[in-house]
C-alpha positions as CSV (number, residue, x, y, z in Angstrom):
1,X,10.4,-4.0,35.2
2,X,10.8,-5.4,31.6
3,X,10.7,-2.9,28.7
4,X,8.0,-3.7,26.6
5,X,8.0,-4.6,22.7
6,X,6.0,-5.7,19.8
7,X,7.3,-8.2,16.7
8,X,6.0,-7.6,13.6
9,X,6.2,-9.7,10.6
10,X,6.4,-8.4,7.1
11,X,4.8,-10.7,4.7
12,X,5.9,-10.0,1.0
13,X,6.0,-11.6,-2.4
14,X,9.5,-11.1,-2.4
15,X,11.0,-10.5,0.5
16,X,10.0,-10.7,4.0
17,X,10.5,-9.8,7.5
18,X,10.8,-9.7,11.2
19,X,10.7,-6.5,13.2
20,X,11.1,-5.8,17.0
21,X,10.2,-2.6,18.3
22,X,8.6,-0.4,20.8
23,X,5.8,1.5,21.1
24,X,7.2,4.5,20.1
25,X,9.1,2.7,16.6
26,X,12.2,2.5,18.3
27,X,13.4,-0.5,16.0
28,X,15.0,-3.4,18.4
29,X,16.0,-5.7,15.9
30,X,15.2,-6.2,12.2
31,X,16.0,-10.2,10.1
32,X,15.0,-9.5,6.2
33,X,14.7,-13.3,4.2
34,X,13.7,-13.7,0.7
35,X,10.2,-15.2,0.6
36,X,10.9,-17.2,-2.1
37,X,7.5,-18.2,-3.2
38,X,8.5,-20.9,-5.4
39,X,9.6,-23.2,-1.9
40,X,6.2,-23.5,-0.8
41,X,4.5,-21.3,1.9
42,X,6.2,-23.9,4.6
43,X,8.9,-22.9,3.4
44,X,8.7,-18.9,4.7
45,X,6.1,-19.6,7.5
46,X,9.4,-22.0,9.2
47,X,11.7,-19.1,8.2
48,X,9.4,-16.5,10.1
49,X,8.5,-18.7,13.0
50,X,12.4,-19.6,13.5
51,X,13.9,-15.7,13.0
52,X,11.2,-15.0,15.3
53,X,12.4,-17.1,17.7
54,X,16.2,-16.0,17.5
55,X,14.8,-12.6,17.9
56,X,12.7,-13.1,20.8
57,X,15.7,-14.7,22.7
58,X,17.7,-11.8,21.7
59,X,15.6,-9.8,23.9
60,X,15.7,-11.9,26.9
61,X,15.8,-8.0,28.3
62,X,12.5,-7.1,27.1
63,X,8.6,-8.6,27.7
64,X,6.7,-9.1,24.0
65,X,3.5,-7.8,24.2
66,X,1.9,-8.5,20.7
67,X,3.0,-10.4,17.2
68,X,1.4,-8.0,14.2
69,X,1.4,-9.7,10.7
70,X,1.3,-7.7,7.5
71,X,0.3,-9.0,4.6
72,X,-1.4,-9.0,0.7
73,X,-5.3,-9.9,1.0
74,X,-7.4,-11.5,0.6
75,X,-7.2,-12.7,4.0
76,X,-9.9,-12.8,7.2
77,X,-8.1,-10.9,10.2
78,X,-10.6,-12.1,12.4
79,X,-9.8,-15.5,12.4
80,X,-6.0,-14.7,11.6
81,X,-6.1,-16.7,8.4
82,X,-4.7,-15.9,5.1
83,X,-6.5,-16.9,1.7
84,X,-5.2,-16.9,-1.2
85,X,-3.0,-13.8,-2.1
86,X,-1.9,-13.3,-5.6
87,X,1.6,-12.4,-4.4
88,X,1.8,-15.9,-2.4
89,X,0.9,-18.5,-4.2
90,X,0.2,-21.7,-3.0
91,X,-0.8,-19.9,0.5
92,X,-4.2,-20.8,0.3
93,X,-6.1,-20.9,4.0
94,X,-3.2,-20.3,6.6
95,X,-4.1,-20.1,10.0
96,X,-1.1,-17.5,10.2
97,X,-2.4,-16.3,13.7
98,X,-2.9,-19.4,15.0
99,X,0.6,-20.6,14.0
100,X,2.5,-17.4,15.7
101,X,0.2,-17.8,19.0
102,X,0.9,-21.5,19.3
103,X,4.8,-20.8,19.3
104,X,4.9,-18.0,21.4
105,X,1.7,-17.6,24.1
106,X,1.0,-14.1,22.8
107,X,-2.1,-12.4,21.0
108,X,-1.2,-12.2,17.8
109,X,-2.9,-9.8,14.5
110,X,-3.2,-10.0,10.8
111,X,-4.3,-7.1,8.6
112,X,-3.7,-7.0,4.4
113,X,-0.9,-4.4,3.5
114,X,-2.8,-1.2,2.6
115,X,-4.8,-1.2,6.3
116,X,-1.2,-1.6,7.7
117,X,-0.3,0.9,6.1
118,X,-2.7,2.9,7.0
119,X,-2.4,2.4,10.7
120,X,1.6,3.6,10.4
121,X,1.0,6.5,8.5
122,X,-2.0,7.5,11.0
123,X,0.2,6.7,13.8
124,X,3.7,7.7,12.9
125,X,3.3,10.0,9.8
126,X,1.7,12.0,6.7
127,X,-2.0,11.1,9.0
128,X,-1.0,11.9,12.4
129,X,-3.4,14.1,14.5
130,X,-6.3,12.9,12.1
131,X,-9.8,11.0,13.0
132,X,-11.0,10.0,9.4
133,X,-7.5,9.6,7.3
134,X,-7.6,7.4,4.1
135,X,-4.0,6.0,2.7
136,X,-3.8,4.7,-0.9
137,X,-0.7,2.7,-1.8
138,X,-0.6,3.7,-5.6
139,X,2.4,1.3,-6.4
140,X,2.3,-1.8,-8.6
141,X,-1.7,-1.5,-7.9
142,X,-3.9,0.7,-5.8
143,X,-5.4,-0.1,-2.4
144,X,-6.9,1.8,0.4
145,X,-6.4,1.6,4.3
146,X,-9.4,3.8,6.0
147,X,-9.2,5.4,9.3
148,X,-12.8,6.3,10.2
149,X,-13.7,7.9,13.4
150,X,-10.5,7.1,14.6
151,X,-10.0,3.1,14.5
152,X,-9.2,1.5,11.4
153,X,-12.2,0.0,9.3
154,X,-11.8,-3.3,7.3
155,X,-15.4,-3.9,6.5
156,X,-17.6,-6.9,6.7
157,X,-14.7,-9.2,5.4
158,X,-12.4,-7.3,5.3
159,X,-12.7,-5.9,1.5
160,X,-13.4,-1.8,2.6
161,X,-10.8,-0.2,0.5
162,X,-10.8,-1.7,-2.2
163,X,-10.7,1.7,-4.3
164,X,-8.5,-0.1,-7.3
165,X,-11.4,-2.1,-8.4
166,X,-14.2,1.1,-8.6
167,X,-14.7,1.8,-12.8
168,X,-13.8,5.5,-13.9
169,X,-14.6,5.0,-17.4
170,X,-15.6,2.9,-19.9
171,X,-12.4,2.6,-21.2
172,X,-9.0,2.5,-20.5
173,X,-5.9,0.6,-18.8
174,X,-6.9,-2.4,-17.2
175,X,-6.7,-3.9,-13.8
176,X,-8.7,-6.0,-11.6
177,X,-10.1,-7.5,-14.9
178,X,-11.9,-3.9,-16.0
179,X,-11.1,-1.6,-18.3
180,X,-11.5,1.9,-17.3
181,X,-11.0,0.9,-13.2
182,X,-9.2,3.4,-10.7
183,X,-6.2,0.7,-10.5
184,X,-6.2,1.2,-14.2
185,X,-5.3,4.8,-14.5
186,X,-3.7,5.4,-11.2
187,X,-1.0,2.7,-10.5
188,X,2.3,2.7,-11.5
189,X,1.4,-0.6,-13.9
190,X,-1.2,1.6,-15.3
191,X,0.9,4.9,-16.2
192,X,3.5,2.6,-18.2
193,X,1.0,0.6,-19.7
194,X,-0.7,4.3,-20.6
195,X,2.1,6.0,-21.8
196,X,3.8,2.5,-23.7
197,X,0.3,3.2,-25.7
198,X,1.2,7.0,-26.3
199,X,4.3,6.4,-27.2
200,X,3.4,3.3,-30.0
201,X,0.7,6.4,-31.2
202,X,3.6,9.0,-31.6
203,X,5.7,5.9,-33.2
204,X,3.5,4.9,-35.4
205,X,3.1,8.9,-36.8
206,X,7.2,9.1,-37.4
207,X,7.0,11.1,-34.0
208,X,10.3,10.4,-31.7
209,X,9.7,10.1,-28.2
210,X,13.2,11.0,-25.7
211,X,12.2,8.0,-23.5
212,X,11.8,5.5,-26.2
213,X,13.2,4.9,-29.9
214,X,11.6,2.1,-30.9
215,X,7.9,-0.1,-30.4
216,X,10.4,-3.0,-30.1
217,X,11.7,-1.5,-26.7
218,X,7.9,-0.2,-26.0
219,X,7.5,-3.0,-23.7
220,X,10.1,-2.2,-21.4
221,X,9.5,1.4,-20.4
222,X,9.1,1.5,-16.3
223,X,6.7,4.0,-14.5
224,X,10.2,5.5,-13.4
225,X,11.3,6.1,-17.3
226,X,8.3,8.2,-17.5
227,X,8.5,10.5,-14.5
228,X,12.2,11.3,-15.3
229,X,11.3,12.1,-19.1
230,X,8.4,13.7,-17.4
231,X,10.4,15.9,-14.9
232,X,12.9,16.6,-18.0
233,X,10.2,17.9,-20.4
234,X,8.8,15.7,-22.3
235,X,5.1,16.1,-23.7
236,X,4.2,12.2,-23.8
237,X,5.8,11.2,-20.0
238,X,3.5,15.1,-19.1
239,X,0.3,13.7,-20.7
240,X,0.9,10.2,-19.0
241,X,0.7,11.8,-15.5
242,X,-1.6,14.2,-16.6
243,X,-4.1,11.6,-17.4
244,X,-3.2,9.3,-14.2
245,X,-4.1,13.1,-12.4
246,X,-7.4,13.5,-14.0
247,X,-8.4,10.4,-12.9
248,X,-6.8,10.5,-9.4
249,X,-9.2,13.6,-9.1
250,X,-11.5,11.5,-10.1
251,X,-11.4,8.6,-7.9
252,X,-10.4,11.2,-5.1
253,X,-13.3,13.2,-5.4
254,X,-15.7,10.0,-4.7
255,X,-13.8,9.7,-1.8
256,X,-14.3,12.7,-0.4
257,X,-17.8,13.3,-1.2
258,X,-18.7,9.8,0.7
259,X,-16.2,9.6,3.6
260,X,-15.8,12.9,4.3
261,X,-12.0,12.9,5.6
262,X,-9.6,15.2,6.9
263,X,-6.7,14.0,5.2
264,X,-6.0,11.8,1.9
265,X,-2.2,9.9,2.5
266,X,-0.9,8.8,-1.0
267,X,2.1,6.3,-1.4
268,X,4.9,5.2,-3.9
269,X,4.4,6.6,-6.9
270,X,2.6,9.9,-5.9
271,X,4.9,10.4,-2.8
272,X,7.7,10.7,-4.9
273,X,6.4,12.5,-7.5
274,X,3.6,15.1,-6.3
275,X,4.7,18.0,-8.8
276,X,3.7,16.1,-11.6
277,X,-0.1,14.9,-10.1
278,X,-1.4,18.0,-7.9
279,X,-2.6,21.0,-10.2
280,X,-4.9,18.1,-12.7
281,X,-5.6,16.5,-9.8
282,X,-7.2,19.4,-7.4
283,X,-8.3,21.1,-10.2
284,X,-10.8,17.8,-11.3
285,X,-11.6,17.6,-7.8
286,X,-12.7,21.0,-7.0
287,X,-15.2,20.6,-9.6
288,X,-16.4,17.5,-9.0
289,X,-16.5,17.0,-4.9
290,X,-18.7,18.9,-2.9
291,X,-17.0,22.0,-1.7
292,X,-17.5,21.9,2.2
293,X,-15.7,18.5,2.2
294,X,-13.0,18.9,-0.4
295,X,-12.1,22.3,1.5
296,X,-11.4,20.4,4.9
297,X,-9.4,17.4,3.1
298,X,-5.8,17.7,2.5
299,X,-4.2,15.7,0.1
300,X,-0.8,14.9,1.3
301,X,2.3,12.3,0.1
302,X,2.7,9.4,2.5
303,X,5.7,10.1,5.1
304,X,7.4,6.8,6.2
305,X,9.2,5.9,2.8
306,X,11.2,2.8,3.0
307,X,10.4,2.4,6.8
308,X,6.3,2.0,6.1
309,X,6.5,-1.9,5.9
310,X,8.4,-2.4,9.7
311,X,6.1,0.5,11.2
312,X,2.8,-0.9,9.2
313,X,3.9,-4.7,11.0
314,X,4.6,-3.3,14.4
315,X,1.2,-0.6,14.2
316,X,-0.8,-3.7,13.3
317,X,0.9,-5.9,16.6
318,X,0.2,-2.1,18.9
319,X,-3.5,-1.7,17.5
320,X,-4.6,-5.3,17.8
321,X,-3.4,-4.8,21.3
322,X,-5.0,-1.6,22.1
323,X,-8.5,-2.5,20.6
324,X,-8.7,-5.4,22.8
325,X,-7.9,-4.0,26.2
């Protein structure tokens, strides 16, 4: 009897990719493409559709069970089609399902990047064992994947999760076109555009800064300038994270007083940089969330790393699969 396998494709604004692998994330066979948005979404969609095809007939060994698609929302995973991301442009309605099932006879899944996510961390890392997990991304922006009594919930449309766009304050960083929102403050766009503000403030006073030595260069300091000037010492990159981890705590503690999980999985930035978030960040939300559900939530960095976009593809392909039998 045939071993069997799942395909997933990685949809991405800049790069994209096939993956075949097993159940257990054994990884069969991996083709990475640029997406190149500026060809046209026929353009990648033929690219995906043909490396999936090579692939496929590399494993002439192996039965396919399930095609799982990845990808930036907005999108409708129940009738497989993609609208609209801000990452693709020009993809606007793409009956991505549809397309993959016609080709190769299979059922075929679509979920936006932060539920994928979600699934492969659940599944295969920092949220494994869990029945109510929820994973934030916190890279460029800040989305949510939520694992609720142990399936994964997208919502009415498939919007659930969409943390980034909840207001904090009244003021602040902007994202999602509001000031003061959760992206704002907790993103890795919003702790450079924070600190490029601290540091014009410190500028401005005939302060020096060790990251930056002039408000010509302001412009080009990176979330990653910050947390090394931040691990080195330096007051402004500190009160940059500090003020991302005050409102972290915030966000966090909404969370927890109205979902109630076991475990809170947090990406990118805060996965590689913990230290510089957690004592702000538990301190606000053990104040501010009810103490019988912050005490049974752990707050944990995502495990997968560089590997989350193949498992988050394949967990969406296994899933799919597993909800419908």
């Amino acid at each position: 009897m045939k071993q069997e396998y799942y395909l997933g494709i990685d949809i991405g604004g800049t790069k994209s990719a096939v993956i075949a692998g097993t159940e257990n994330m054994e990884i069969l066979k991996r083709i990475q493409f640029d997406t190149n948005t500026n060809k046209g979404p026929d353009y990648a969609i033929s690219k995906l559709l043909e490396t999936a095809t090579d692939v496929i007939k590399q494993l002439n060994d192996y039965e396919l069970i399930s095609i799982g698609i990845s990808c930036g929302g907005p999108l409708d995973s129940k009738t497989g089609i993609i609208q609209s991301p801000p990452n693709l442009p020009g993809w606007d309605n793409i009956p991505i399902c549809g397309l993959f099932k016609y080709k190769f006879n299979v059922p075929v899944f679509l979920q936006n990047d932060a539920n994928a996510c979600a699934l492969a961390e659940w599944k295969f890392g920092a949220g494994k064992g869990t029945e109510n997990m929820i994973f934030l991304t916190f890279g460029t922006g800040l989305g949510a994947g939520l694992i609720l009594d142990g399936k994964l919930y997208a919502g009415t449309n498939d919007l659930a999760g969409e943390i980034g766009h909840i207001r904090l304050d009244e003021d602040g960083p902007e994202a999602y076109g509001k000031k003061g929102s959760f992206e704002g403050f907790c993103s890795g766009a919003g702790i450079a555009r924070m600190a490029q503000a601290m540091v014009i403030e410190k500028l401005e006073k005939g302060e020096s800064v060790s990251f930056c030595d002039s408000i010509e260069t302001v412009g080009k300091i990176t979330t990653k300038d910050v947390a090394i000037a931040a691990a080195e010492g330096d007051e402004t990159a500190i009160a940059a994270f500090e003020k991302s981890a005050k409102y972290l705590g915030i966000g966090l503690s909404i969370l927890i007083d109205v979902l109630n999980p076991q475990r809170i999985v947090i990406g990118s930035v805060y996965a590689r940089n913990p230290h510089l978030f957690d004592a702000v960040c538990n301190s606000v939300i053990e104040r501010e969330a009810l103490e019988p559900a912050w005490k049974v939530c752990k707050i944990v960095p995502a495990e997968l790393g560089d590997k989350v976009g193949d498992f988050a593809s394949l967990s969406v392909a296994i899933d799919g699969i597993n909800r419908t039998n």
